[in-house]
PDB file of the backbone (N, CA, C, O) and the ligand in Angstrom, with CONECT records:
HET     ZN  A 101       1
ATOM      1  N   UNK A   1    -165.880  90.500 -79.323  1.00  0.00           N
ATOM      2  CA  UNK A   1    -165.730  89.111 -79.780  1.00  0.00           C
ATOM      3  C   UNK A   1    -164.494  89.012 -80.667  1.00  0.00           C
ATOM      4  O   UNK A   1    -164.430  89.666 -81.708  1.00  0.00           O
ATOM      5  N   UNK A   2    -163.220  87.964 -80.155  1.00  0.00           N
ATOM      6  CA  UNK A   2    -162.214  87.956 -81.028  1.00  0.00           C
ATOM      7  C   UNK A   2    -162.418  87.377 -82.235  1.00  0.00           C
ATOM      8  O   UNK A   2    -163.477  86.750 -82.272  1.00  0.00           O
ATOM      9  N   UNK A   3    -161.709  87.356 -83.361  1.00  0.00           N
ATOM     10  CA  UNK A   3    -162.103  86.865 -84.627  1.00  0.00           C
ATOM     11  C   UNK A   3    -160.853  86.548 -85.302  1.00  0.00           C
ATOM     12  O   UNK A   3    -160.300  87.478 -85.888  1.00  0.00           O
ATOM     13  N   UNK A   4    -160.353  85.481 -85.321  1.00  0.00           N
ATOM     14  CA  UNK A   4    -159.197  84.585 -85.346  1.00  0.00           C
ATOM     15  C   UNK A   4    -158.590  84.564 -86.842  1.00  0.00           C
ATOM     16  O   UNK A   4    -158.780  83.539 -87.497  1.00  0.00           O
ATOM     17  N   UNK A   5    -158.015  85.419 -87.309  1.00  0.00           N
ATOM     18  CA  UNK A   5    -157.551  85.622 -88.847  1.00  0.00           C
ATOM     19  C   UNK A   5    -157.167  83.912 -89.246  1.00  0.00           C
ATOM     20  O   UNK A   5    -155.965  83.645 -89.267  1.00  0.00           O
ATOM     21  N   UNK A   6    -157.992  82.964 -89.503  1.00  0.00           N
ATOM     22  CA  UNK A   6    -157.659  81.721 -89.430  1.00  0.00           C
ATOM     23  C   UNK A   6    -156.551  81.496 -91.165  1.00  0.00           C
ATOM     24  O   UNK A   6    -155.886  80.502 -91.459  1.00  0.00           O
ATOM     25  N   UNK A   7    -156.701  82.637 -91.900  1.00  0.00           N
ATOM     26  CA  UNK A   7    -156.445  82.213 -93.197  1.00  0.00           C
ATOM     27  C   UNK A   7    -154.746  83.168 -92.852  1.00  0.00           C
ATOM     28  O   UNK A   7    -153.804  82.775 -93.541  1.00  0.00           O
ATOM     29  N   UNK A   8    -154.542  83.965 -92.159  1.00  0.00           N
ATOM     30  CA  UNK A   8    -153.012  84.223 -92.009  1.00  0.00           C
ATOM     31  C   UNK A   8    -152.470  83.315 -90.924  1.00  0.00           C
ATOM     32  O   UNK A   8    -151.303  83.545 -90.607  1.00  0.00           O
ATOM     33  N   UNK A   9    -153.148  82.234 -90.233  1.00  0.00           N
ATOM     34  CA  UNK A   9    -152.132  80.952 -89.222  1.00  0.00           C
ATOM     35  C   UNK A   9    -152.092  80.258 -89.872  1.00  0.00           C
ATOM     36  O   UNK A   9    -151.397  79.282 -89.586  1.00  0.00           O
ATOM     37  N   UNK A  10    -152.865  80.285 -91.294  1.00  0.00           N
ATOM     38  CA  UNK A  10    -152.990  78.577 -91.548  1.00  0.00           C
ATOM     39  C   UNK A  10    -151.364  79.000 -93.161  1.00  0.00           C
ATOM     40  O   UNK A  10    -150.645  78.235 -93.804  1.00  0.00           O
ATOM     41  N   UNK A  11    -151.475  80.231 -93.143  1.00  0.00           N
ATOM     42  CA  UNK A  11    -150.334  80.670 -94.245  1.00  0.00           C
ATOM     43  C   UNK A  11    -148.619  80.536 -93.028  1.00  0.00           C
ATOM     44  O   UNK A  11    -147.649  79.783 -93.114  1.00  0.00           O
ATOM     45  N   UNK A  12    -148.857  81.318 -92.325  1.00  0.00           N
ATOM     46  CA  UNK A  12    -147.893  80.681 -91.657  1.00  0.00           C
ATOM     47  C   UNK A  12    -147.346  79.044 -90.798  1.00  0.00           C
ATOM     48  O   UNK A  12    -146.319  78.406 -90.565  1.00  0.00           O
ATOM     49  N   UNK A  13    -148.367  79.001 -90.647  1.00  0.00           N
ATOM     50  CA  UNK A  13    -148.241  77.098 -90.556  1.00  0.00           C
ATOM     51  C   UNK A  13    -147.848  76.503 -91.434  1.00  0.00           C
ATOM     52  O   UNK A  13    -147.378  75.399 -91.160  1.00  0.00           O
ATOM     53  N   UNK A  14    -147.853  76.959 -92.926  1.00  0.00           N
ATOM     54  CA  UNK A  14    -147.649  76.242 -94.010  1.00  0.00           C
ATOM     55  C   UNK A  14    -145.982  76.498 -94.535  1.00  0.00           C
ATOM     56  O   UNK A  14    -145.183  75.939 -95.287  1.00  0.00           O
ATOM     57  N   UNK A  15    -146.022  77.858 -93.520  1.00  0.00           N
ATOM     58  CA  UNK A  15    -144.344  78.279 -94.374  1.00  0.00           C
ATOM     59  C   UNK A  15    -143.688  77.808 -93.547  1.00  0.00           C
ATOM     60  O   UNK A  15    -142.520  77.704 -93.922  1.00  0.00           O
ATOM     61  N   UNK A  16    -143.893  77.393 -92.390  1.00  0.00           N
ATOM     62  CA  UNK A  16    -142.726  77.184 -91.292  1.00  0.00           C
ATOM     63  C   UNK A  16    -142.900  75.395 -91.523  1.00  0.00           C
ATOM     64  O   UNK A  16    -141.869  74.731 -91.422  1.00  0.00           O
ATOM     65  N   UNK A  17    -144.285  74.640 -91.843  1.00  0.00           N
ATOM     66  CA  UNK A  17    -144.315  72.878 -91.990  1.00  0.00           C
ATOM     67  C   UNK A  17    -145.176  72.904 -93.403  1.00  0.00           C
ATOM     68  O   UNK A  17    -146.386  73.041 -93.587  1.00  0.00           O
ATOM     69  N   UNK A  18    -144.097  72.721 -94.317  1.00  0.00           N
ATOM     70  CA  UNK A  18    -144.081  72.507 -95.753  1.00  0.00           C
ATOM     71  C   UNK A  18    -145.082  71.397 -95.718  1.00  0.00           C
ATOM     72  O   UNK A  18    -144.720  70.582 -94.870  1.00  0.00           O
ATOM     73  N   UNK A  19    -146.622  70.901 -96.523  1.00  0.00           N
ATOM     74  CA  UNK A  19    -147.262  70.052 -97.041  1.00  0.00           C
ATOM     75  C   UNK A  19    -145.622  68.788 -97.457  1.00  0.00           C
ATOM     76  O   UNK A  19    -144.448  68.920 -97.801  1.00  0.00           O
ATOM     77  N   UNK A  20    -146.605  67.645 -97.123  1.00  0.00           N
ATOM     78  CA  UNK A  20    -145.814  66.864 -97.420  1.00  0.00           C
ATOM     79  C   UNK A  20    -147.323  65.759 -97.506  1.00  0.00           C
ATOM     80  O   UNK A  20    -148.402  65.708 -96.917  1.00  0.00           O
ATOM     81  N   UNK A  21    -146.507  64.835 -98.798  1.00  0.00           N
ATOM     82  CA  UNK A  21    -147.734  63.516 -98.912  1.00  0.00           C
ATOM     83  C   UNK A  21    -147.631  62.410 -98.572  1.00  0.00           C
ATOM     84  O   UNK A  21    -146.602  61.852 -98.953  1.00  0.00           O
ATOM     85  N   UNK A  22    -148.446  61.727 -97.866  1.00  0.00           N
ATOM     86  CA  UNK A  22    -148.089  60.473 -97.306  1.00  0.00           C
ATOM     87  C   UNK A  22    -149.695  59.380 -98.181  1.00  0.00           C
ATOM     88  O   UNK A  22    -150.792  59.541 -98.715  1.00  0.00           O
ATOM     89  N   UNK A  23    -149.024  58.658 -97.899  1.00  0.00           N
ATOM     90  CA  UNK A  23    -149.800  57.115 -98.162  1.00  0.00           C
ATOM     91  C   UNK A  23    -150.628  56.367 -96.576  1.00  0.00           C
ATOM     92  O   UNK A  23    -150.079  55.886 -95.585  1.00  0.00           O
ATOM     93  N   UNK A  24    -151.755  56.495 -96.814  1.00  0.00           N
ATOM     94  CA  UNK A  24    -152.865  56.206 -95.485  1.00  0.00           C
ATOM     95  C   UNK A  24    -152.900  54.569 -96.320  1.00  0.00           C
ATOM     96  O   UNK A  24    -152.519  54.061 -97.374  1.00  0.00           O
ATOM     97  N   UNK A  25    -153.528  54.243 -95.227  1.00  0.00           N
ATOM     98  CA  UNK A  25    -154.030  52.507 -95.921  1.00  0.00           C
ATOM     99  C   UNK A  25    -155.057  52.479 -94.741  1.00  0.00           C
ATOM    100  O   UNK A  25    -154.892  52.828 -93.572  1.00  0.00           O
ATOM    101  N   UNK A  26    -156.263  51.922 -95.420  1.00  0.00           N
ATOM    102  CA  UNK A  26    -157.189  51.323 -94.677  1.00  0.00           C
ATOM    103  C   UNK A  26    -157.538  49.884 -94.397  1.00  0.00           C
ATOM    104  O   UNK A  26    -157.962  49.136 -95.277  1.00  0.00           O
ATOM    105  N   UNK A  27    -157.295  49.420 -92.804  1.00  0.00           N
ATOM    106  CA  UNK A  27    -157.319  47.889 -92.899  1.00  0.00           C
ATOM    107  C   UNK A  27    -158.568  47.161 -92.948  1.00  0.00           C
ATOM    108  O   UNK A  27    -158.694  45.941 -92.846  1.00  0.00           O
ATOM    109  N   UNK A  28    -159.831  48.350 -93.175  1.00  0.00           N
ATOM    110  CA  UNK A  28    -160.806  47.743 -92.434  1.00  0.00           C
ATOM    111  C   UNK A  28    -161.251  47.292 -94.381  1.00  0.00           C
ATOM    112  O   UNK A  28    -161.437  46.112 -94.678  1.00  0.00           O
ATOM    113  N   UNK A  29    -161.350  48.392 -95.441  1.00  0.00           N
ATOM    114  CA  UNK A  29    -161.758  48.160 -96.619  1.00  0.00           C
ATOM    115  C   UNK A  29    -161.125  47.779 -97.435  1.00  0.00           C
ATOM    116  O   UNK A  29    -161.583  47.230 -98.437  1.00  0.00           O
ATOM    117  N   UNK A  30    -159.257  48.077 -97.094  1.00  0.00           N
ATOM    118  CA  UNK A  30    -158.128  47.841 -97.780  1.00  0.00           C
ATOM    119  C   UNK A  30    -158.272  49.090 -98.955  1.00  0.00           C
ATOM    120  O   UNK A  30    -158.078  48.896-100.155  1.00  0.00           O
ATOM    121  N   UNK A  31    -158.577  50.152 -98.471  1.00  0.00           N
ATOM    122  CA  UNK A  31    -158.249  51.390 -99.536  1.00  0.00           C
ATOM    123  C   UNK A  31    -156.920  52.125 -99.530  1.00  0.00           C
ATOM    124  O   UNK A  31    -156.848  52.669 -98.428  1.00  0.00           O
ATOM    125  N   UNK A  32    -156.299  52.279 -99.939  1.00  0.00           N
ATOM    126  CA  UNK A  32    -154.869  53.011-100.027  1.00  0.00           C
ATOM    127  C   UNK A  32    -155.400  54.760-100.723  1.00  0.00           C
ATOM    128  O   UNK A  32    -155.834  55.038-101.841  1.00  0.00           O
ATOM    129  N   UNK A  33    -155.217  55.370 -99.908  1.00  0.00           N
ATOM    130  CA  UNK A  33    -155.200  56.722-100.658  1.00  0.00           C
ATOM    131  C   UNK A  33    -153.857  58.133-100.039  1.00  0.00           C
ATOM    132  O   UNK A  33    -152.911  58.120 -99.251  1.00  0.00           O
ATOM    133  N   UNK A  34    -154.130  58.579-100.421  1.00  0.00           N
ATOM    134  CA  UNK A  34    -153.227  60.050-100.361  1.00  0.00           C
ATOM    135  C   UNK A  34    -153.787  61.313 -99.477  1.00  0.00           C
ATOM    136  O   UNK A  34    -154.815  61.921 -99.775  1.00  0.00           O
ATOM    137  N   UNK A  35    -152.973  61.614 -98.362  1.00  0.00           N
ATOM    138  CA  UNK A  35    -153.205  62.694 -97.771  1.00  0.00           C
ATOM    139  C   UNK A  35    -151.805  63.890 -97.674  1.00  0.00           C
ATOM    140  O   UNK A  35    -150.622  63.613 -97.478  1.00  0.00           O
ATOM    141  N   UNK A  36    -152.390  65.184 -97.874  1.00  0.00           N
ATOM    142  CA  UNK A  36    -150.761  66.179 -97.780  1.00  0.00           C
ATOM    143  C   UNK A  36    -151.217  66.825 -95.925  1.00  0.00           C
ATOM    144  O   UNK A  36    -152.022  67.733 -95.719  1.00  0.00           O
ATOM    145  N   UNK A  37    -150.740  66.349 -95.240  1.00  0.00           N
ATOM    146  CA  UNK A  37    -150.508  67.834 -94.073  1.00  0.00           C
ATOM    147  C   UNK A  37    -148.955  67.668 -93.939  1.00  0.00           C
ATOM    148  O   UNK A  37    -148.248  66.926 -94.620  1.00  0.00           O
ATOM    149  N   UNK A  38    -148.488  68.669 -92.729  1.00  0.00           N
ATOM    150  CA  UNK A  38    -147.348  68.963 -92.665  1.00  0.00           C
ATOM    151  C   UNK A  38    -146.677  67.596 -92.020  1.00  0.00           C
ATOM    152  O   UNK A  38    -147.164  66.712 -91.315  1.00  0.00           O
ATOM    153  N   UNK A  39    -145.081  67.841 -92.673  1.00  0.00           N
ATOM    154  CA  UNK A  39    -144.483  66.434 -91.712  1.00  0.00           C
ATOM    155  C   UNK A  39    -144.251  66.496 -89.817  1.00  0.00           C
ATOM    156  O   UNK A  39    -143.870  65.625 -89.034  1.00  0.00           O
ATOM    157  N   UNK A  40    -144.476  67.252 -89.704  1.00  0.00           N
ATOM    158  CA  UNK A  40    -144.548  67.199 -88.151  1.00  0.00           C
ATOM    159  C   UNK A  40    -145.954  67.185 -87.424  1.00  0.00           C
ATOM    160  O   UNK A  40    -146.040  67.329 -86.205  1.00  0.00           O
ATOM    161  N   UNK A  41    -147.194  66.978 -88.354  1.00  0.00           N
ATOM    162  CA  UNK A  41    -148.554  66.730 -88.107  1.00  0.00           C
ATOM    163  C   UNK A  41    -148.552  65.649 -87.475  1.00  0.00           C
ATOM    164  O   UNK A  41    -147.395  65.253 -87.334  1.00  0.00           O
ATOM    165  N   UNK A  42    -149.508  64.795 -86.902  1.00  0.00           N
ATOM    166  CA  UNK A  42    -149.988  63.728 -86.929  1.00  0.00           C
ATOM    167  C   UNK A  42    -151.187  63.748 -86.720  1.00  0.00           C
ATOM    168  O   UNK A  42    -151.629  63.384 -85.630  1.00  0.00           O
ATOM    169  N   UNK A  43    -152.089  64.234 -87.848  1.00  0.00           N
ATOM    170  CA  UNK A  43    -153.802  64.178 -88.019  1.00  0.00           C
ATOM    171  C   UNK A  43    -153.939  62.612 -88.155  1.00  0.00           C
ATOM    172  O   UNK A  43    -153.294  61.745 -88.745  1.00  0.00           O
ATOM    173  N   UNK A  44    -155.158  62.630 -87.282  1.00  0.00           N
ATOM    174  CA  UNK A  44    -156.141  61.436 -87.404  1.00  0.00           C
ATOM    175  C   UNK A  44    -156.784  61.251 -88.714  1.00  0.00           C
ATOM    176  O   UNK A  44    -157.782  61.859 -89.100  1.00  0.00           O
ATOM    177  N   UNK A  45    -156.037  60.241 -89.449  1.00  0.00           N
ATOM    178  CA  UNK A  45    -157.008  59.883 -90.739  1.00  0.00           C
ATOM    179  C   UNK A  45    -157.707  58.994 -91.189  1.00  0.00           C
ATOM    180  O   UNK A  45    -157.108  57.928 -91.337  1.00  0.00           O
ATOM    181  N   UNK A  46    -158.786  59.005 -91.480  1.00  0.00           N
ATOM    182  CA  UNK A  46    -160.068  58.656 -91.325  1.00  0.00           C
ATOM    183  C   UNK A  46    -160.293  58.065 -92.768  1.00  0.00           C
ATOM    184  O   UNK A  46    -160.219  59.012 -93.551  1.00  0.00           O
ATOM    185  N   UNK A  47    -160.584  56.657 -93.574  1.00  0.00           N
ATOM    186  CA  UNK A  47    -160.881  56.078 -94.992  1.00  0.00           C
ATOM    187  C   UNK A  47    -161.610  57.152 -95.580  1.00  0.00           C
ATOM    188  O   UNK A  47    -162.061  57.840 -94.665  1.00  0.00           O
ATOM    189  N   UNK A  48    -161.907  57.577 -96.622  1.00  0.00           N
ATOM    190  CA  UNK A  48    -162.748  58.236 -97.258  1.00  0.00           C
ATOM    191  C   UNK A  48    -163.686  57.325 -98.137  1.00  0.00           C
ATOM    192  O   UNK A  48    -164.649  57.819 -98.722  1.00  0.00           O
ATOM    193  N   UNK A  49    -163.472  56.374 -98.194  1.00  0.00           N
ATOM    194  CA  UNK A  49    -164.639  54.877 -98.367  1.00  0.00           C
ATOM    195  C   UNK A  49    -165.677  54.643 -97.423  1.00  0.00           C
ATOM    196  O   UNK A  49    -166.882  54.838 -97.578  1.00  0.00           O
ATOM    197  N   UNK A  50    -164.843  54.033 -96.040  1.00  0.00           N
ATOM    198  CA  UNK A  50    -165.669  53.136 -95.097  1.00  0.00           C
ATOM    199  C   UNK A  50    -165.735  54.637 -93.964  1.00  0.00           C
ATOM    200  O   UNK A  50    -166.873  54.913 -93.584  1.00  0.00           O
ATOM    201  N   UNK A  51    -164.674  55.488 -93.489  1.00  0.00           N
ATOM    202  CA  UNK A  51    -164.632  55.932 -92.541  1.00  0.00           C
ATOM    203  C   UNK A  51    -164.356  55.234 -90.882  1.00  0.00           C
ATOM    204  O   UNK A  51    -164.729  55.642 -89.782  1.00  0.00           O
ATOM    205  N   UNK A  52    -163.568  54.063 -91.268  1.00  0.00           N
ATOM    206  CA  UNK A  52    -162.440  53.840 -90.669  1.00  0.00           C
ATOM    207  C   UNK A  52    -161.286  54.382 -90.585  1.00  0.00           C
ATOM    208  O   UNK A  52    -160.892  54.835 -91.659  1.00  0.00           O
ATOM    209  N   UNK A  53    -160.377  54.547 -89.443  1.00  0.00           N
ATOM    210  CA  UNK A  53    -159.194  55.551 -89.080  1.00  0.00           C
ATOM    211  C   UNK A  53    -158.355  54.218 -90.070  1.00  0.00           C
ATOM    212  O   UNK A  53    -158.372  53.001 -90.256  1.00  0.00           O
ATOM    213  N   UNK A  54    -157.672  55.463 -90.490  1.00  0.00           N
ATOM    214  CA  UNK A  54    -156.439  54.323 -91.792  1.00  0.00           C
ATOM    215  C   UNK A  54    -155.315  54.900 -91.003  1.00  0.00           C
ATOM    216  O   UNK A  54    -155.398  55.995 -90.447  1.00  0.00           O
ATOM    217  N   UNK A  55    -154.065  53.992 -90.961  1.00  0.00           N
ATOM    218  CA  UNK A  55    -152.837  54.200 -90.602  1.00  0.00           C
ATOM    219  C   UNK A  55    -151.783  54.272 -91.543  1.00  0.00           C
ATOM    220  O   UNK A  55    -151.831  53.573 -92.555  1.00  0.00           O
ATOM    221  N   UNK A  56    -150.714  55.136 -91.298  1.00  0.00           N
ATOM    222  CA  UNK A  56    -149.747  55.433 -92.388  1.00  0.00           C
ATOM    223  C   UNK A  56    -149.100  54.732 -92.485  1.00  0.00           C
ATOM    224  O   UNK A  56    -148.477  54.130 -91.611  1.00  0.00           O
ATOM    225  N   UNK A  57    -149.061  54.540 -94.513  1.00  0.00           N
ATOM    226  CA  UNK A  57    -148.054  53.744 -94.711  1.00  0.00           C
ATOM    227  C   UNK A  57    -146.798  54.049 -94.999  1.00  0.00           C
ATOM    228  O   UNK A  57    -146.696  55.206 -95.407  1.00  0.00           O
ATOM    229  N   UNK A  58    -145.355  53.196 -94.921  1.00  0.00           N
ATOM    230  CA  UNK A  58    -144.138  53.754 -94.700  1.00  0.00           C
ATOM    231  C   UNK A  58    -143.770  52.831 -96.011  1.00  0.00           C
ATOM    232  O   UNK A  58    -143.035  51.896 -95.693  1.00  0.00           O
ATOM    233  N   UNK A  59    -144.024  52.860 -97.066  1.00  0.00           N
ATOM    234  CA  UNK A  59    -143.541  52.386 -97.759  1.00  0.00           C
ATOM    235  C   UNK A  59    -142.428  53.086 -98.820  1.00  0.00           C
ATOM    236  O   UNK A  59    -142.331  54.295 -99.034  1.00  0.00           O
ATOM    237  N   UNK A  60    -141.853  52.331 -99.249  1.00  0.00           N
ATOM    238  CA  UNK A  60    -140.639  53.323-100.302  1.00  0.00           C
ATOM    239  C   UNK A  60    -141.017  53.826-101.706  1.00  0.00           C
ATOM    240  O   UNK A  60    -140.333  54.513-102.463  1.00  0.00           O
ATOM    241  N   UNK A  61    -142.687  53.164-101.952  1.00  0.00           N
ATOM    242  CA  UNK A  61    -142.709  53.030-103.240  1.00  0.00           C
ATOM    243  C   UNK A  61    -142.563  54.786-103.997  1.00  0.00           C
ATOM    244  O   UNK A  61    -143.021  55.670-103.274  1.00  0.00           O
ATOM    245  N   UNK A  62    -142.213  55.053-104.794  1.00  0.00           N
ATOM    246  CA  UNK A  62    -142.251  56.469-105.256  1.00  0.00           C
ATOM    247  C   UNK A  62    -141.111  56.826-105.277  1.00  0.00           C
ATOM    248  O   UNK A  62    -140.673  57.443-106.248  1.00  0.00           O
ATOM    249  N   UNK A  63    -140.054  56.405-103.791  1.00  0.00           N
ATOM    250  CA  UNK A  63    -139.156  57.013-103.708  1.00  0.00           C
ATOM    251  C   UNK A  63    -137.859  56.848-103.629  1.00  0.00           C
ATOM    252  O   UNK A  63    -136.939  57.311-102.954  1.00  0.00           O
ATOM    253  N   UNK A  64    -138.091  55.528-105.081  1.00  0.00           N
ATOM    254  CA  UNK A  64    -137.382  54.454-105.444  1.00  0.00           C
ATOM    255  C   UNK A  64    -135.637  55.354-106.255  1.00  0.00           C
ATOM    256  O   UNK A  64    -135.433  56.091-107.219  1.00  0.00           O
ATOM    257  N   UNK A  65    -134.895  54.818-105.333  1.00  0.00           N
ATOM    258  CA  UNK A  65    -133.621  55.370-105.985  1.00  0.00           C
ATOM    259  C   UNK A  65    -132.727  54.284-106.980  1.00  0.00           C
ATOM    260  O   UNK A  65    -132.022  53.480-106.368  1.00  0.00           O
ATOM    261  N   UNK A  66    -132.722  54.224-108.431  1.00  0.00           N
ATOM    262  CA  UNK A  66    -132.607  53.280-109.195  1.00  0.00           C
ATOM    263  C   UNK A  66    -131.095  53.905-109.629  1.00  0.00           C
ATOM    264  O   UNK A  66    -131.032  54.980-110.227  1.00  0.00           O
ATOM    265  N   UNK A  67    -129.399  52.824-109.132  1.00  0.00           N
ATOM    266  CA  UNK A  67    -128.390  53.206-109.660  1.00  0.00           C
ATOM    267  C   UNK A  67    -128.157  53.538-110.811  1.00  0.00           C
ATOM    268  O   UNK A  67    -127.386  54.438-111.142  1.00  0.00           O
ATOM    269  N   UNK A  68    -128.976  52.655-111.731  1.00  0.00           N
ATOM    270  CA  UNK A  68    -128.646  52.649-112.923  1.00  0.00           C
ATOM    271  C   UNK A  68    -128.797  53.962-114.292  1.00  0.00           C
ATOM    272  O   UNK A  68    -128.278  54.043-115.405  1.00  0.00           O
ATOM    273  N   UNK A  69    -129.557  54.659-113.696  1.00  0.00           N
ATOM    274  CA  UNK A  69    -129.850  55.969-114.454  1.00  0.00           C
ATOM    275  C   UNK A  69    -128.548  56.728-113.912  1.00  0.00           C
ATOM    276  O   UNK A  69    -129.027  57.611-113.201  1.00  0.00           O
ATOM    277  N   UNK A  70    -127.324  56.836-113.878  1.00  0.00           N
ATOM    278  CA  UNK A  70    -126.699  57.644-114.073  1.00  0.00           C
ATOM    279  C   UNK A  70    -126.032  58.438-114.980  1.00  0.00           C
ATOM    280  O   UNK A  70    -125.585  57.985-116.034  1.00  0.00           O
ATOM    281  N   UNK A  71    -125.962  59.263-114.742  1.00  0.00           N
ATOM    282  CA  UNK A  71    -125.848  60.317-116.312  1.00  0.00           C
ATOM    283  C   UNK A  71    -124.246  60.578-116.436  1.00  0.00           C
ATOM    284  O   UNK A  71    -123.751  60.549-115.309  1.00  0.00           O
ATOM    285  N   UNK A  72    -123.494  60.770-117.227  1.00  0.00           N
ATOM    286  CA  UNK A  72    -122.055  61.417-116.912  1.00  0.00           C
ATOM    287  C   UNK A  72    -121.665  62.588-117.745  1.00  0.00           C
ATOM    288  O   UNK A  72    -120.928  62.367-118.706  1.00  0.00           O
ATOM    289  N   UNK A  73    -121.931  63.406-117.584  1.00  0.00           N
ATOM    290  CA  UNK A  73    -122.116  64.590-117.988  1.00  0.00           C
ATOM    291  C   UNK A  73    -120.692  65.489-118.572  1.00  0.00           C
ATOM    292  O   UNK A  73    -120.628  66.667-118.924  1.00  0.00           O
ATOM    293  N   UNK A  74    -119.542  64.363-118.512  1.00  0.00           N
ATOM    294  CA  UNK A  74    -118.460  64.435-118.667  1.00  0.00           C
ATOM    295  C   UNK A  74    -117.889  64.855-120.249  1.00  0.00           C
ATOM    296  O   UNK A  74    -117.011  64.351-120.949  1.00  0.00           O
ATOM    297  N   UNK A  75    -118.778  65.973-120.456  1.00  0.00           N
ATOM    298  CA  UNK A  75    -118.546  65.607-122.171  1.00  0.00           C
ATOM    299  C   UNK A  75    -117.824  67.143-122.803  1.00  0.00           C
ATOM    300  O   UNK A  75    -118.370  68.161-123.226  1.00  0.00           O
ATOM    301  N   UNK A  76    -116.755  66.872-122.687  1.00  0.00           N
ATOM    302  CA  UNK A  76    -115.390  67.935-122.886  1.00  0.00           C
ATOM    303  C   UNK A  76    -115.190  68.400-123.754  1.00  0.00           C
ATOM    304  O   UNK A  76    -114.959  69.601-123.893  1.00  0.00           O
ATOM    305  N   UNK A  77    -115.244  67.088-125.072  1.00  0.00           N
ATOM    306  CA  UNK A  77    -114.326  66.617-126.200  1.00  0.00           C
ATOM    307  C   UNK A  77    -114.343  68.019-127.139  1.00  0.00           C
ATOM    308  O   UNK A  77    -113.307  68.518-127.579  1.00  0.00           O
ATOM    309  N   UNK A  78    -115.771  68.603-127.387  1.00  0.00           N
ATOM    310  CA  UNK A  78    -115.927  69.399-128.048  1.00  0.00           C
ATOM    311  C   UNK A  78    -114.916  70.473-127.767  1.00  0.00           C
ATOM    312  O   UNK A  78    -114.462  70.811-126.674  1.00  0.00           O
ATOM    313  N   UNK A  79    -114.574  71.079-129.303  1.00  0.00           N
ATOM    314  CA  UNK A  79    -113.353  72.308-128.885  1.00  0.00           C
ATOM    315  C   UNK A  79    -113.710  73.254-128.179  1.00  0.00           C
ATOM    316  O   UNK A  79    -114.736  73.513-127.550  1.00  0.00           O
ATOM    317  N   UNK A  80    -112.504  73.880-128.390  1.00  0.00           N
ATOM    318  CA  UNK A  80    -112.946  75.678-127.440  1.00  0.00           C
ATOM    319  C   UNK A  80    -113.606  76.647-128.302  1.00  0.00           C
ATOM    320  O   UNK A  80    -113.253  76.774-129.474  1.00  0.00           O
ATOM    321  N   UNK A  81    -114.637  77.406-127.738  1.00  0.00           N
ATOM    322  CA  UNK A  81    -115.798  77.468-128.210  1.00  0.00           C
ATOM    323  C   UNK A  81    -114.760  79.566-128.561  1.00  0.00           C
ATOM    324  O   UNK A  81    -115.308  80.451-129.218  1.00  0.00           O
ATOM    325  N   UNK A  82    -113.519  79.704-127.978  1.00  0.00           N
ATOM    326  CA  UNK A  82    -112.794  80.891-128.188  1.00  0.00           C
ATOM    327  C   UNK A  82    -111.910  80.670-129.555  1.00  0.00           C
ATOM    328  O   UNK A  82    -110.689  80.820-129.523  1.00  0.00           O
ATOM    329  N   UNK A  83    -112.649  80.279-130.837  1.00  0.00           N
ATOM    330  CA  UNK A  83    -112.409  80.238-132.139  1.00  0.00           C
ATOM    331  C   UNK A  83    -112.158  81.948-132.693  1.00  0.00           C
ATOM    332  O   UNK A  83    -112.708  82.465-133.665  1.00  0.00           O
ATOM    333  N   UNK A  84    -111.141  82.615-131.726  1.00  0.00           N
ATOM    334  CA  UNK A  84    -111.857  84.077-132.669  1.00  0.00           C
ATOM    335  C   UNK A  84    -110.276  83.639-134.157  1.00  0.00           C
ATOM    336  O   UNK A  84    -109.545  82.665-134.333  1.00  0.00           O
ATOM    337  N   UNK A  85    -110.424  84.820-134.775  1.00  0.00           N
ATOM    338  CA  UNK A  85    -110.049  84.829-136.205  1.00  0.00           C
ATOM    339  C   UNK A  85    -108.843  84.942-135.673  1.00  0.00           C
ATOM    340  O   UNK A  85    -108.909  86.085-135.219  1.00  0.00           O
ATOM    341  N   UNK A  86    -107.442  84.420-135.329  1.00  0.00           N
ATOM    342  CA  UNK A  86    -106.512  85.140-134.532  1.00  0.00           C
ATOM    343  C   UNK A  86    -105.439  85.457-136.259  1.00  0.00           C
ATOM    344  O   UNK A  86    -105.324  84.458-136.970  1.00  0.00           O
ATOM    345  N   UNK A  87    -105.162  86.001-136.469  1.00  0.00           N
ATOM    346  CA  UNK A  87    -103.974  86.173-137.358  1.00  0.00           C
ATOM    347  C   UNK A  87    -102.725  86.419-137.371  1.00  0.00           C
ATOM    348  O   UNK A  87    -102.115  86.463-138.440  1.00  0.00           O
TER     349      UNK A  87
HETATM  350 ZN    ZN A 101    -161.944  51.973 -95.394  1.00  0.00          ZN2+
END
């Protein structure tokens, strides 16, 4: 009887399709929740409320890129830090 090392496929499945999290929405209860499988998955997901199949949402929220935080890191002014004693 074969016996399927399920815990070394499921380690390599994971190194080759990195967990990634997506946003499910359910239309039937209107629950929004969080699932991680890999991005090249497409598991059937199911409400964890009603147990209606919820469909993924594609929304941006989270992964909001805001111009205005830019940093400028441009900061020179200070002397040269090669102060030795020269005489
Ligand atoms: Zn639901």
């Amino acid at each position: 009887m074969h016996h399927f090392d399920h815990n070394l496929l499921t380690c390599i499945f994971l190194e080759v399709f990195p967990l990634a999290r997506y946003d499910y929405h359910c239309s039937a209860c209107g629950t929004t929740f969080e699932v991680e499988h890999p991005m090249s998955a497409h598991p059937r997901v199911t409400c964890p409320t009603c147990g209606h199949e919820a469909e993924r949402v594609f929304s941006p929220s989270g992964i909001e890129f805001k111009g205005s935080g830019f940093y400028n890191t441009d900061q020179r002014g200070s002397g040269s830090s090669s102060s030795s004693s020269s005489k």
